[in-house]
Structures are given as C-alpha cells and as structure tokens.
C-alpha positions as CSV (number, residue, x, y, z in Angstrom):
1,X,0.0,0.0,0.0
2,X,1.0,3.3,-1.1
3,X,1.3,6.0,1.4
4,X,-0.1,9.4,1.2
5,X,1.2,12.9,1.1
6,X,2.4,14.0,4.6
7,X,5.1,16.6,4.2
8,X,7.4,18.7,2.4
9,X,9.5,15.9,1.5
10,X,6.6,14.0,-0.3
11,X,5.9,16.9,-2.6
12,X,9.4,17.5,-3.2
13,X,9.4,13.7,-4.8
14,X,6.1,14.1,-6.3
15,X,7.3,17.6,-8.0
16,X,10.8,16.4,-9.0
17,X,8.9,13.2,-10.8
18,X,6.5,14.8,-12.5
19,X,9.4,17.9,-14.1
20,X,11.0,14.8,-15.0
21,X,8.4,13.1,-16.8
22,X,7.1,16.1,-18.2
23,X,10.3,17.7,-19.4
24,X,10.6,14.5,-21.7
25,X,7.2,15.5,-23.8
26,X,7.7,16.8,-26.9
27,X,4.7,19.1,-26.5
28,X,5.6,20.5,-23.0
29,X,9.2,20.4,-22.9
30,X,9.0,23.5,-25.1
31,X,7.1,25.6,-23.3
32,X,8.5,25.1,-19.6
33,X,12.6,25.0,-21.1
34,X,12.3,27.6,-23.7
35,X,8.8,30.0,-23.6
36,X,9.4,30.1,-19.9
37,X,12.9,30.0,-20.0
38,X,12.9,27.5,-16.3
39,X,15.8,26.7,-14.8
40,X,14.8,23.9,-12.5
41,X,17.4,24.2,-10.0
42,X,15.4,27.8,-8.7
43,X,11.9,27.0,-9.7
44,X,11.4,23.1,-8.2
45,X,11.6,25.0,-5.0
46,X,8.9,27.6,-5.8
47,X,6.9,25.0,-6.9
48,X,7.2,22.7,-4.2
49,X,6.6,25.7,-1.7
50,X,3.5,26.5,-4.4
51,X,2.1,22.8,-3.5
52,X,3.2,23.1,0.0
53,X,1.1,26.5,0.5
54,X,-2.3,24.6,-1.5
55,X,-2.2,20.8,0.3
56,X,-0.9,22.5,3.9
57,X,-1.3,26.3,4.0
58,X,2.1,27.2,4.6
59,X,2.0,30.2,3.4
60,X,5.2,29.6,1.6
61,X,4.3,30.5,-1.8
62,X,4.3,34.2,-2.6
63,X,4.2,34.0,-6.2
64,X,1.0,34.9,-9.1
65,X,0.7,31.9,-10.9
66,X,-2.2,33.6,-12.9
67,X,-0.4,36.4,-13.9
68,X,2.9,34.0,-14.8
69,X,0.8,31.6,-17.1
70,X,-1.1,34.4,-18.4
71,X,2.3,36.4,-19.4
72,X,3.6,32.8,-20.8
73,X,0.6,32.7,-22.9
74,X,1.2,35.7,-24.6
75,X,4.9,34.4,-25.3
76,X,3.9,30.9,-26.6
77,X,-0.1,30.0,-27.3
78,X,-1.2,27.8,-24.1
79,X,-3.9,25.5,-25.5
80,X,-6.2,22.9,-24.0
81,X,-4.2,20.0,-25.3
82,X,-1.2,21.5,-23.2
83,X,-3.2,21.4,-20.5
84,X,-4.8,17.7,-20.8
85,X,-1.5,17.0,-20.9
86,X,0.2,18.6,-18.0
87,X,-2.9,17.0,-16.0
88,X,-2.2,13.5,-17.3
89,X,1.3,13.7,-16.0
90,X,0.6,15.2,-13.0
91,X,-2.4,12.8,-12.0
92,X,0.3,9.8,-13.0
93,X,2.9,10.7,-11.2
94,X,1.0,11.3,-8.1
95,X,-0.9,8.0,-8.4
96,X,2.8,6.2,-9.0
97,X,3.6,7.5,-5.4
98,X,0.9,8.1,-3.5
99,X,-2.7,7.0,-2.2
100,X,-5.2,8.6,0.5
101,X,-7.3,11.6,1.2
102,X,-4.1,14.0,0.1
103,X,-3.0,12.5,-2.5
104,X,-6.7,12.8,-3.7
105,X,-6.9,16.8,-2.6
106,X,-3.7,17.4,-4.9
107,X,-5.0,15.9,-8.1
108,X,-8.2,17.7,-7.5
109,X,-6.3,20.9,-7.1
110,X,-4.7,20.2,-10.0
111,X,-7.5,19.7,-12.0
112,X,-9.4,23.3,-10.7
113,X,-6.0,25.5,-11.2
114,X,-5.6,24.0,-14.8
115,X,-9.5,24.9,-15.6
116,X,-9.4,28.2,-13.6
117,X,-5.9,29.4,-15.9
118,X,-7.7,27.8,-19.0
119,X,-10.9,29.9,-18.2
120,X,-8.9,33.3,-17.7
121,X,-6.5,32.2,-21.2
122,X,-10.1,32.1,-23.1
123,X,-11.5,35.1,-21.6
124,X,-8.7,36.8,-22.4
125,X,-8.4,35.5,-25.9
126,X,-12.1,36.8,-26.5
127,X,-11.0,40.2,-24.9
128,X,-8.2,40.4,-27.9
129,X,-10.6,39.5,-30.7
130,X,-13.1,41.8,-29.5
131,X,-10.3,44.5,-29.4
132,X,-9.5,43.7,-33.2
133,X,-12.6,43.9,-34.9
C-alpha cells in the first residue's frame, strides 16, 4: 500500500517526478525549457513551496501563478491540449507514489487551477478579438 502525502519531503518527490516526466514531452518540454525560459534548480523550490502552501497552508508560496501563465501565454499559445496533458502527467505521477485523502486533494487541485488558468486564457483570448474587430 501506497502512502499518502504527509510533508514537504513528499511533494518534493512528487514535484521532482512529474518535471521529469514532463520535461521529456515533446509538446511541453517546449514551453517550460524555452517560452518560460525555467531553470529547474530555482523553480522546483517555488513550486514545491506553491504545493506546500495549496495541500498545507504554509504560506510559503508568494508567487501569481495567474499572472505568470497568463504572461507565458502571450509568449507561446497555451492551448487545452497542453493542459490535458500537464494534468495526465501530473495525475500519473502522483498516483505512482501516492494513495489517500491528500494524494486525492492534490489531483483535485490540479484539475481546478488548470480549468481556472484555461478559463482566464479564453477570456482573455475573447478580450483580444473583440479589441481587433
């Protein structure tokens, strides 16, 4: 039996896994290594602190992970199938790991940040055709 997600440690595995996984996709590898420019050495930290803040309220994170994905938009086109994507990763590799009532929470989390950004990428997709015409 798996265990579930109980500390900072945990989500540092689950975080480091998934970057790896993902980093090996054609389709994503793209957009985190070259649109975003990451340098995984500083931003595995942010994002485990990001994690840490949703599943136990550090407070750690800081950051405006709107704002970032909506400014990485505008450098390279964030679509729905990049998004499918980064979920099926992400849902993997915590399932690979992990099993219980955080593990659960996490995925969900997941899910509703993905569909919030995706909301506020269309909305503001519509906002620049209206501006056009």
């Amino acid at each position: 039996m798996k265990k579930d997600i109980e500390n900072r440690g945990d989500i540092e595995l689950m975080v480091e896994d998934f970057y790896k996984r993902m980093l090996e996709d054609h389709l994503l590898r793209p957009i985190f290594l070259e649109a975003a420019n990451v340098h995984l050495a500083e931003h595995l930290p942010i994002i485990c602190d990001f994690w840490e803040t949703v599943l136990f309220q550090t407070g750690n994170y800081r950051g405006g992970t709107l704002q970032k994905h909506l400014e990485l938009h505008m450098e390279k086109p964030l679509e729905a199938r990049h998004f499918e994507r980064w979920l099926e990763y992400f849902q993997t590799t915590v399932n690979m790991h992990f099993e219980g009532p955080k593990a659960e929470e996490v995925k969900q989390k997941a899910r509703s940040i993905a569909a919030v950004i995706r909301v506020k990428i269309d909305n503001l997709e519509r906002r620049r055709m209206e501006l056009n015409n």
